[in-house]
C-alpha positions as CSV (number, residue, x, y, z in Angstrom):
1,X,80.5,82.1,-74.5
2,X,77.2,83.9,-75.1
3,X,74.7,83.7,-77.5
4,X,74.7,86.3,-80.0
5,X,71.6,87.3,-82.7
6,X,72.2,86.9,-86.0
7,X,68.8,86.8,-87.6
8,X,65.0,88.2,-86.9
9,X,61.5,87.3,-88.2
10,X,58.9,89.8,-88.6
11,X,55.4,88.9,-89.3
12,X,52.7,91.1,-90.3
13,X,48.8,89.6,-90.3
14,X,45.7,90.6,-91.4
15,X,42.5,91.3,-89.5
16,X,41.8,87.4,-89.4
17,X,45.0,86.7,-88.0
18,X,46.6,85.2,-91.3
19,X,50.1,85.8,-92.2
20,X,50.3,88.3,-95.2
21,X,54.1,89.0,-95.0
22,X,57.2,87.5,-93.5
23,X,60.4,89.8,-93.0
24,X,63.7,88.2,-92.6
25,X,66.6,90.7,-91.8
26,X,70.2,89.7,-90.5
27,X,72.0,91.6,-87.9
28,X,74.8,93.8,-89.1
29,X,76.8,95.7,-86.4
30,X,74.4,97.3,-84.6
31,X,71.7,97.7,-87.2
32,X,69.2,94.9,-88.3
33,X,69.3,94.6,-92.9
34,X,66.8,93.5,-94.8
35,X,67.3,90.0,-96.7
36,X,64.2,88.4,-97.7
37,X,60.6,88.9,-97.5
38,X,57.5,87.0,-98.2
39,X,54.2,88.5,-99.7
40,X,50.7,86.5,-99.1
41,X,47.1,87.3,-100.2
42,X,44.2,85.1,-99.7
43,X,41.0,85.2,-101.0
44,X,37.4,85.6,-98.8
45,X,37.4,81.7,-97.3
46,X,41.6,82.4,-96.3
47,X,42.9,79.9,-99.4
48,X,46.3,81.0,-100.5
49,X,46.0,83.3,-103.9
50,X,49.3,84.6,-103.5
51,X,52.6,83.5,-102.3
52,X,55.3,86.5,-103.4
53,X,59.4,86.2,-102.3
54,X,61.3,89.0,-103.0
55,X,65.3,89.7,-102.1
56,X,66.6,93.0,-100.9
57,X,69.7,93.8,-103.4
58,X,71.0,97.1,-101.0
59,X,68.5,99.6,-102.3
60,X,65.0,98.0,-103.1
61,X,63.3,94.8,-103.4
62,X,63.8,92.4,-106.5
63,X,61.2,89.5,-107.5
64,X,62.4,85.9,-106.5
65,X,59.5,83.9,-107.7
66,X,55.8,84.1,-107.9
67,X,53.6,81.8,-107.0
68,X,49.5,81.9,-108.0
69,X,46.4,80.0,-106.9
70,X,43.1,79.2,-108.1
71,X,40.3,77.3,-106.0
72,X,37.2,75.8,-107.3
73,X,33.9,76.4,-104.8
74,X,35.0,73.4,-103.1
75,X,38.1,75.3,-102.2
76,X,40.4,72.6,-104.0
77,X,43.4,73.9,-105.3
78,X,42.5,73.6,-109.4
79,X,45.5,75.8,-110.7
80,X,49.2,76.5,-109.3
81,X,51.0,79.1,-111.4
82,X,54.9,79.9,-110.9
83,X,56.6,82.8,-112.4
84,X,60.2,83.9,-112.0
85,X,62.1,87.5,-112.1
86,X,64.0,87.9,-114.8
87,X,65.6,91.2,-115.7
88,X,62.8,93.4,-115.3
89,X,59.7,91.2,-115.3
90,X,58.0,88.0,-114.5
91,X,58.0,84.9,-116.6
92,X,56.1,81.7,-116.4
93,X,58.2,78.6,-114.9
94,X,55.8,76.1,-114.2
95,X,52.1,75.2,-113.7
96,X,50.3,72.6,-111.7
97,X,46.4,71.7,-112.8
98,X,44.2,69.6,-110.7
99,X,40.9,68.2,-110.9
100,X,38.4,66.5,-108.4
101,X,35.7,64.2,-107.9
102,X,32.5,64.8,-106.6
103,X,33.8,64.5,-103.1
104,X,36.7,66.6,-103.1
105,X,39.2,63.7,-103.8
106,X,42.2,64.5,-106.4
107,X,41.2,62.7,-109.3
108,X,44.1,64.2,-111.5
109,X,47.0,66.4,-112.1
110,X,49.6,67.7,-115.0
111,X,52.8,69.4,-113.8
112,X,54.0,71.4,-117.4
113,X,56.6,73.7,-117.4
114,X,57.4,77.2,-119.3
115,X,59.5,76.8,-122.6
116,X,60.0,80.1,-124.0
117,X,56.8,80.5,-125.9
118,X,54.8,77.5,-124.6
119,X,53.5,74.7,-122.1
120,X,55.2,71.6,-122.5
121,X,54.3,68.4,-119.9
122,X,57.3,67.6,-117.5
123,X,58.1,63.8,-118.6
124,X,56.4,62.0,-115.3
125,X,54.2,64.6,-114.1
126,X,50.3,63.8,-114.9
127,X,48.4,61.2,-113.0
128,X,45.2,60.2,-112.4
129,X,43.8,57.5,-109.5
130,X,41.7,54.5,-110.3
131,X,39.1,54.6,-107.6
132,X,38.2,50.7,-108.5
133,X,41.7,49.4,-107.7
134,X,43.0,52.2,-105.1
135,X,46.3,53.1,-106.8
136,X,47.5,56.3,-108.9
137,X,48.0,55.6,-112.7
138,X,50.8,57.9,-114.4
139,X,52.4,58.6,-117.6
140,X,56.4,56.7,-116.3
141,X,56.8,54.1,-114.0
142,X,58.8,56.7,-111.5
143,X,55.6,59.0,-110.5
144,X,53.3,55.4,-110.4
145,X,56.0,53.6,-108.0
146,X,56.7,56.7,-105.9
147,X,53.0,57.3,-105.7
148,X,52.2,53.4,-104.9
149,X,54.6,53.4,-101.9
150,X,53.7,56.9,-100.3
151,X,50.1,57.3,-101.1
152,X,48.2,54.8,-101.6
153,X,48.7,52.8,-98.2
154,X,46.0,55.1,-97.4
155,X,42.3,54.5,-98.6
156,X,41.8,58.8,-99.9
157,X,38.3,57.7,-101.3
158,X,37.1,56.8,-97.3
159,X,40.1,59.7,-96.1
160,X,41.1,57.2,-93.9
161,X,44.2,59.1,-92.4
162,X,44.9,58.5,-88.6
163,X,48.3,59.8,-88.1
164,X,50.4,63.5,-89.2
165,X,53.0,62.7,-91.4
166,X,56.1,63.9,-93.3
167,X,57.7,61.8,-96.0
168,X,61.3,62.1,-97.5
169,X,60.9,64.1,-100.9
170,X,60.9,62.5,-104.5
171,X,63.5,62.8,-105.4
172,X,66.6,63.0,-103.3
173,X,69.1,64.5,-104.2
174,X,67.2,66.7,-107.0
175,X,67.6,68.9,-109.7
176,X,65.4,71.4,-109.6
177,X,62.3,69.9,-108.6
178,X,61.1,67.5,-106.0
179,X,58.3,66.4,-104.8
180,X,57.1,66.5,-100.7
181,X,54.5,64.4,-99.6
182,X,52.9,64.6,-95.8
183,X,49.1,63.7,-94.4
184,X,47.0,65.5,-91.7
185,X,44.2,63.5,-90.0
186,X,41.9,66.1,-89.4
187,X,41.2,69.4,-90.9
188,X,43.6,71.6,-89.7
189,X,46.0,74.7,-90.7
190,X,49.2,73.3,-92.4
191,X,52.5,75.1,-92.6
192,X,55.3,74.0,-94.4
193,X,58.1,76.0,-95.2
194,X,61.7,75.8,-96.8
195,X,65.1,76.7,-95.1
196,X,68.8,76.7,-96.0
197,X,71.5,75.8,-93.6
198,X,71.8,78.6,-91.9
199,X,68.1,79.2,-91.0
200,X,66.5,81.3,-93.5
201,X,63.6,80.9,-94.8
202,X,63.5,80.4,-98.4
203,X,60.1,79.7,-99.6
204,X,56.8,78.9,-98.0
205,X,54.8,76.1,-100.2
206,X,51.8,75.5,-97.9
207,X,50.1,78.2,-95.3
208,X,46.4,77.2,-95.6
209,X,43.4,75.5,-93.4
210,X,43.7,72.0,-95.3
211,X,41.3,68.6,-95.3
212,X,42.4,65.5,-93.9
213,X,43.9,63.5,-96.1
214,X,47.5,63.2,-98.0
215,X,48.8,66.1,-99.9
216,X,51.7,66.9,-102.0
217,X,53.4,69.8,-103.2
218,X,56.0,70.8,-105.7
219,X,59.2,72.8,-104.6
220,X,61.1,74.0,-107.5
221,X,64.4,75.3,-106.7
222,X,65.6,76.5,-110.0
223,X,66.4,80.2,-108.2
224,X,68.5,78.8,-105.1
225,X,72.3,77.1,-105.3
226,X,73.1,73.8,-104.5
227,X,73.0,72.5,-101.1
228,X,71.1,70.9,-98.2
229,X,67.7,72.2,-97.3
230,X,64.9,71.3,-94.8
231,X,61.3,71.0,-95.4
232,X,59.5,71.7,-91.8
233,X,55.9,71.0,-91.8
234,X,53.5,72.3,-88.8
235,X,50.0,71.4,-87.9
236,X,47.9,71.3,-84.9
237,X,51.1,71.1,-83.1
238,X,52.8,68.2,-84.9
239,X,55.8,69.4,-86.1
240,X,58.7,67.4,-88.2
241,X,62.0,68.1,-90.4
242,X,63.1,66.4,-93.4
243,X,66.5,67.0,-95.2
244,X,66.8,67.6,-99.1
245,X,69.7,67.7,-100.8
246,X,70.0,70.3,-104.1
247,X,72.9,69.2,-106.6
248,X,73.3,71.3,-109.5
């Protein structure tokens, strides 16, 4: 038995040395095909402003989804905008909107999502954190206990983080969204990216220089079919793997 090449990454940086597109092709016969690509664009202190997947359909490449980003002068993430293909052009899916305190703590966010003609709050999805008593407050009980168990074990107003960590995603199973939480003790480059079973890469959440401190971002999966996925997060060479399970 031998080992035999199925799939290829390409990766194509700028003049910094950031990733600005990811090329995924399978091997057929003797000839490599194209599959998937990423598309990234950053603005002039290297946050993420862009974050573009696209398939290959046989003859050209078709939107996936579309993912925006807009960052205050304190490079916090303030606004996460998500747009789908459909048909012939891109529609709003979702949006994330953050604020901060005065030392580039999350104060609050509001997850809404697209309905036809306007923004409506996803049940769950806006918090805020109460400084005085070192917990986050939400809207339902679900966000406040998941929050009260992964996050606040750690003191964010004194960023007291001394470990890299990867927690299991709220929730699991899903349908379509979930939640992945992870923390960096220093400031460091964080990558965290999504694959299917057999390897691929199907969407990149995080590729930015991040502050110490917990994070969390939203996957939404509306565009992929049911199954098990991984989350793998990599940062200043700690690296971890966590399973999700999509049921449609």
């Amino acid at each position: 038995a031998t080992w035999e090449i199925v799939a290829r990454n390409t990766y194509t940086l700028d003049a910094d040395g950031y990733v600005i597109m990811d090329l995924h092709e399978v091997r057929s016969g003797s000839s490599w095909e194209n599959q998937y690509r990423a598309t990234y664009a950053y603005d002039a202190r290297h946050n993420t402003t862009l974050d573009l997947q696209e398939k290959w359909d046989g003859t050209q490449w078709v939107g996936i989804d579309q993912t925006t980003f807009t960052f205050d002068a304190n490079d916090n993430a303030t606004l996460r905008l998500a747009k789908i293909w459909q048909s012939t052009q891109w529609v709003n899916r979702s949006r994330t909107t953050s604020t901060y305190t005065t030392g580039n703590f999350l104060a609050s966010s509001s997850y809404e999502e697209w309905n036809t003609n306007a923004w409506i709050k996803s049940p769950y999805a806006f918090y805020t954190y109460d400084w005085t008593n070192d917990r986050f407050e939400a809207d339902g009980c679900e966000v406040s206990m998941y929050y009260s168990k992964t996050l606040t074990d750690v003191n964010q107003h004194a960023a007291v983080v001394s470990t890299f960590a990867l927690l299991q995603n709220y929730p699991n199973p899903f349908n379509p969204g979930t939640t992945i939480a992870y923390s960096i003790p220093e400031r460091s480059h964080v990558l965290l990216k999504i694959y299917d079973v057999l390897g691929r890469n199907v969407a990149t959440l995080v590729n930015d220089t991040e502050n110490a401190g917990s994070h969390t971002v939203r996957l939404d999966a509306s565009h992929l079919p049911s199954g098990v996925y991984i989350a793998r997060l990599q940062s200043a060479g700690f690296v971890k793997a966590i399973e999700m399970i999509l049921m449609k």
